[in-house]
N, C-alpha and C positions, 0 to 999 in steps of 0.2 A: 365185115359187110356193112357195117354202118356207120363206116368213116368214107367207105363207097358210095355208099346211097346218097350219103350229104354232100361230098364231091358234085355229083350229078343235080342235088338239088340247088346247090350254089350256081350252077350253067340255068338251070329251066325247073324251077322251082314248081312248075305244073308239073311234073313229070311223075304219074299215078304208079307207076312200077316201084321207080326208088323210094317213095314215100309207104309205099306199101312195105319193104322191104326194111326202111329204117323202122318202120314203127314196130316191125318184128324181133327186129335185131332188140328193140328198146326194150317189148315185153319179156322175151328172154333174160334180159337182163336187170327186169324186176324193177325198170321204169317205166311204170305205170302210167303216168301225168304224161309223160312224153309220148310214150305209144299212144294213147287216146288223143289226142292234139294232131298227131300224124297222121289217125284212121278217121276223124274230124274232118279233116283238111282233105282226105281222100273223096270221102261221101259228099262234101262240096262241089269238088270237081267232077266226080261222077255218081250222081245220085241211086243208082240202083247195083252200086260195087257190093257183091255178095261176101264178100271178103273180107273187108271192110268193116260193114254191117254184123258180120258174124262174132269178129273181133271186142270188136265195142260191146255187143250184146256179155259175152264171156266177163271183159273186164269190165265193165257197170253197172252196176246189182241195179234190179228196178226202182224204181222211186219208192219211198215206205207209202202204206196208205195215211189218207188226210185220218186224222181219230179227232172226233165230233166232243172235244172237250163236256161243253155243256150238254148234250146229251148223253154223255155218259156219269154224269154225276144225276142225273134225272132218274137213272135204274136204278 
């Protein structure tokens, strides 16, 4: 499927289906970098893709929190 999708992507490189679809194929296959690049480039083109969104959330841990160096050496 994700020699397909890139096919399609090579014709119309918008085209929100096949990029959804590579990016799946990618995480499947335990490319990480690449699927998040392709659900990146999805939410671009369609900012409220639940899909998408959902994806990224799974594969991108949240930011760590800021840790207040100097005031942890203050306790």
């Amino acid at each position: 499927m994700h020699h397909n999708a890139t096919q399609v992507l090579q014709r119309d490189r918008h085209n929100v289906k096949a990029l959804l679809r590579r990016a799946a194929a990618q995480e499947g296959l335990g490319h990480t970098d690449s699927a998040v690049a392709d659900y990146k480039r999805v939410l671009q083109l369609e900012t409220v893709n639940k899909e998408a969104a959902a994806a990224l959330d799974k594969l991108q841990p949240p930011p760590a929190p800021d840790v207040d160096m100097a005031g942890a050496a203050e306790q």
